[in-house]
N, C-alpha and C positions, 0 to 999 in steps of 0.2 A: 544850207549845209556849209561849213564852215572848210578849208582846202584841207585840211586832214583827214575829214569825214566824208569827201571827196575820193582822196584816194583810198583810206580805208576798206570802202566801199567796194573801186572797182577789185582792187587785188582780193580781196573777198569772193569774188565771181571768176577769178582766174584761171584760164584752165588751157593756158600753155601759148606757142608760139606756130602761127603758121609757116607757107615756107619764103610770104613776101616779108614777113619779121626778119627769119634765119639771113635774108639777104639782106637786108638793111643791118642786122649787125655784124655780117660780116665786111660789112664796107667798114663798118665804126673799127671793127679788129684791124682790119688792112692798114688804115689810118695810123692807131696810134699803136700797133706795134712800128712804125718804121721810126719811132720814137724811144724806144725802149730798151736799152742793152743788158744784158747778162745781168741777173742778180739784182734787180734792179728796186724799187717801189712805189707801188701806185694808190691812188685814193680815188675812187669813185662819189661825186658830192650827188645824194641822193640816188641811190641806188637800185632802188625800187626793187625790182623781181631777182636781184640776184646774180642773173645769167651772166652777164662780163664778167662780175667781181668772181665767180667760179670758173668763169673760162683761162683767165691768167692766173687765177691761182693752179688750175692744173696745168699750166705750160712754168710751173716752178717760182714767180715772181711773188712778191708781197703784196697781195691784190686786198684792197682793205672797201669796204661799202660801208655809208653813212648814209641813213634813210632817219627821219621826222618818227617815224611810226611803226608800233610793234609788228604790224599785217603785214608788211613787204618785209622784212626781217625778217620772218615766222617762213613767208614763200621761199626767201633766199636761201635761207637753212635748209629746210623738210625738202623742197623741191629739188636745187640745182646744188645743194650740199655745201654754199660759200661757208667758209668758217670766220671769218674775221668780217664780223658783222658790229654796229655801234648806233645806237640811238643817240643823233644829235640834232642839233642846229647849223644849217648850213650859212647862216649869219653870224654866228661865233663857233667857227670850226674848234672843237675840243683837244688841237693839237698844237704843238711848240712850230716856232716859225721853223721855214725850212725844213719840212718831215718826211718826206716823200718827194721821188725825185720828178713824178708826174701827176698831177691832179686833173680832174674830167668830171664832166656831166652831160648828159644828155636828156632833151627832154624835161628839162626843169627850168631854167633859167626865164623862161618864154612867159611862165605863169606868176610873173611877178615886176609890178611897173616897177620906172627910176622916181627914184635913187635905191632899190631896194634890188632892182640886178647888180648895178657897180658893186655896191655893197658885201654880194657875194660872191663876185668877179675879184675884189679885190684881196677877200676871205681864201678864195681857192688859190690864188697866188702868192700871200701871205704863207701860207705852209707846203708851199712848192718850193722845191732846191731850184727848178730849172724852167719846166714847161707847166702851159697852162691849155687845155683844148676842151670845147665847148660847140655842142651840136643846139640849134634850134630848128624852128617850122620857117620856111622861108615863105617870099610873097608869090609862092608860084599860083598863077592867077583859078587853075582849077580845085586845088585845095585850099583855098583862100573860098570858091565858093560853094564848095561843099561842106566846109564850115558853117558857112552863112547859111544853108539850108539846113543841115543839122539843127543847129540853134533853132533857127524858124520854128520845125515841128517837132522842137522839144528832146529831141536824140541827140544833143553831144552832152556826154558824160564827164569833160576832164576842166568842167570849171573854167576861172579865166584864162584867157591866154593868147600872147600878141605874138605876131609874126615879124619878120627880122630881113632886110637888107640887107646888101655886101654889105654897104656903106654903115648901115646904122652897127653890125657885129664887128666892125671895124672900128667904129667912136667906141662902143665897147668897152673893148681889150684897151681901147688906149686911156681912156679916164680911169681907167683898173691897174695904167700902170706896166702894161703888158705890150709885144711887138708882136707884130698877126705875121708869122712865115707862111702862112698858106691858110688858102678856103677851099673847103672841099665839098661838092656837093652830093647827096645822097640820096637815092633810091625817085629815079626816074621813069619807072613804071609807071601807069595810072591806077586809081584808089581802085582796089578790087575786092571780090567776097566773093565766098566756094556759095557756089549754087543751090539754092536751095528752095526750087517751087514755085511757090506764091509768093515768097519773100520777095523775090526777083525784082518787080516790079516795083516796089519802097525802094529798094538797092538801086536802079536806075533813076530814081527819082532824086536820089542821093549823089550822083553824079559817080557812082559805082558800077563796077562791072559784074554783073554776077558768071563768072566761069568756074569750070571744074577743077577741083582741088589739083589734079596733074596739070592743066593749064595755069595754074599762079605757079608753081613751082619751074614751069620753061620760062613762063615773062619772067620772075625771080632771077633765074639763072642768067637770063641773056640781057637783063637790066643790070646785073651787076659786071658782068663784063665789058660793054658797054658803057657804066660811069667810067671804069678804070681807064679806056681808049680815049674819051672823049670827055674831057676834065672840064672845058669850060661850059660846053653843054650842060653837064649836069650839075656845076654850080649855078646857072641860070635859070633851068626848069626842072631841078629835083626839087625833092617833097621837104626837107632840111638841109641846112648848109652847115658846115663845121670847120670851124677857126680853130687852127694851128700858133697859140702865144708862145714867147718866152719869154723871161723876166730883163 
């Protein structure tokens, strides 16, 4: 399968957000709204399902999503209603330098070796007026081997994809061009999945927890509060790290 046919794929199968998701973007909102002022405009590179690029577009802001592929467009539309939606290349962003006063991604940059992240690291700052911020999977050693076991028995879905150090999301930003104001780490809970029987037992073997749907949503809660008290913590042992550039 080719990384298009990849995602294609899973947003094909999509069928929404639990409530360790809901937390983990709300840490991403927390972030880069304290980035943001009044009237402002933002570009999502690779947008996938939508849900950010409709969450600031309903708090007023020019929230604009660029996704590779009709299927996560089609989500981001019908589902979370984004309207400023654009089929491009995140390698040759389709816009005039300086467009937007904040460019992002999350969850993309990881799935593509160098010189081919700079590349787009430099693309995203390239049509930023100002900031540049970017979340990846960091080396926290329990999702690193629930990875590795995924893979083993054939169960991870999302294709290639490398994990990131302060230090290496810091060389980064800086061969792109870019100064790192801050690393933020996110969603420090352990991997979990709402319960479900016999499943269970796969799900442990997977280094997952199987609890019930009200139980992800307390860890959810008291995990996000939690990153926000205790900052270097959860840039060390969260599940992704998220750099803070500017040009």
């Amino acid at each position: 399968m080719s990384e298009r046919e990849i995602w294609d794929s899973i947003y094909q199968k999509f069928q929404g957000f639990n409530e360790a998701d809901n937390a983990f973007y709300s840490r991403i909102i927390q972030t880069i709204s304290k980035f943001l002022g009044k009237e402002q405009s933002m570009l999502e590179v690779g947008s996938g399902s939508g849900y950010l690029v409709s969450y600031f577009q309903n708090k007023n802001f020019l929230s604009v999503g660029l996704d590779r592929s009709l299927t996560p467009i089609k989500i981001a539309s019908t589902v979370f209603g984004a309207k400023n939606l654009i089929i491009g290349d995140m390698f040759c962003l389709p816009f005039k330098d300086n467009s937007f006063d904040l460019v992002w991604n999350e969850g993309v940059i990881e799935h593509f070796k160098e010189p081919k992240n700079i590349q787009a690291c430099k693309e995203m700052a390239r049509v930023s007026k100002k900031y540049v911020i970017v979340a990846v999977p960091s080396k926290n050693p329990i999702w690193l081997a629930r990875k590795t076991i995924l893979k083993i028995i054939n169960r991870w879905p999302y294709g290639y994809e490398e994990s990131y150090s302060l230090s290496r999301l810091t060389k980064l930003f800086s061969k792109s061009g870019l100064k790192v104001l801050d690393i933020v780490g996110i969603r420090t809970m352990p991997p979990v999945k709402e319960r479900k029987r016999l499943k269970d037992i796969l799900s442990l073997i997977t280094l997952t927890l199987p609890v019930s749907s009200k139980s992800i949503g307390k860890l959810a809660r008291s995990s996000l509060e939690f990153e926000s008290r205790h900052k270097t913590y959860a840039r060390i042992f969260g599940y992704a790290i998220m750099a803070i550039g500017i040009k």
